[in-house]
N, C-alpha and C positions, 0 to 999 in steps of 0.2 A: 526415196529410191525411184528412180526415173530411167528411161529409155530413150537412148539417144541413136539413130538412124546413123547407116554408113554416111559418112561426110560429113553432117551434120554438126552444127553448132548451138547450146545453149545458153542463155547467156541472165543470169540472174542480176538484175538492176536496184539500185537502190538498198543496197546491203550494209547498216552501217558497221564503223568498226570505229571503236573512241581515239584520239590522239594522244600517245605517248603509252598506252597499252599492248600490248605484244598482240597482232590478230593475227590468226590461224585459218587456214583455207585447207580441208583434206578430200582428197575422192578416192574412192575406188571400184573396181569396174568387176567384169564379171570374168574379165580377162579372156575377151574374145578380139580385142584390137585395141590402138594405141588410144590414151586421152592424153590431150595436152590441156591446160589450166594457166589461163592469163589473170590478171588481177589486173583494173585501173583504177584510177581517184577519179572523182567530180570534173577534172577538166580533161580528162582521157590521157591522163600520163601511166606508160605501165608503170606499176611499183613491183611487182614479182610475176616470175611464170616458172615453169616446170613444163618441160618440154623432152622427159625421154621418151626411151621406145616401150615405155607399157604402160598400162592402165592404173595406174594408182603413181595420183602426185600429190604434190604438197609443196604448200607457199606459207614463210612464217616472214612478216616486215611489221615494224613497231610506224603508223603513220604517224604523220606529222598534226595532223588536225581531226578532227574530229567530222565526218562526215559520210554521205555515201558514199560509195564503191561499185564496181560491175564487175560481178565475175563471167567469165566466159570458157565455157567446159566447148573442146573439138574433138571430135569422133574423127581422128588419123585413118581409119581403117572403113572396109567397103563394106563389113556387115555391121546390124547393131551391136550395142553395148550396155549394158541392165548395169550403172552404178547410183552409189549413193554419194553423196555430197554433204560434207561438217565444216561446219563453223564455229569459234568461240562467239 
């Protein structure tokens, strides 16, 4: 559980998730402003994102290879945001 500042971007590197296995990415906030949640592969291709208007999203994509990831959590909103972050 982390705290993320108005505007604010975090971005967790090097996350792996196996090839041909269902991986899962969830967050949820504290519900004081919006998060949006990008997913990309090792060569910065997005593979999923979740982008409404409130603080709990979720990304589910089966990759193709086995390796790491970068997720990147944005604090849409002017004050902070106290969520947590899941992964399989």
């Amino acid at each position: 559980v982390v705290t993320l500042g108005g505007g604010a971007t975090d971005n967790y590197r090097n996350v792996r998730f196996d090839g041909g296995r269902y991986a899962e990415v969830y967050t949820e906030g504290s519900g004081r402003t919006n998060l949006d949640v990008y997913i990309y592969d090792q060569n910065g291709n997005l593979v999923c994102s979740d982008t409404d208007s409130s603080d709990i999203a979720y990304c589910g994509w089966t990759p193709r290879w086995t390796g790491p990831f970068t997720i990147k959590v944005i604090n849409r909103g002017r004050s902070s945001n106290r969520y947590a972050l899941i992964t399989n």
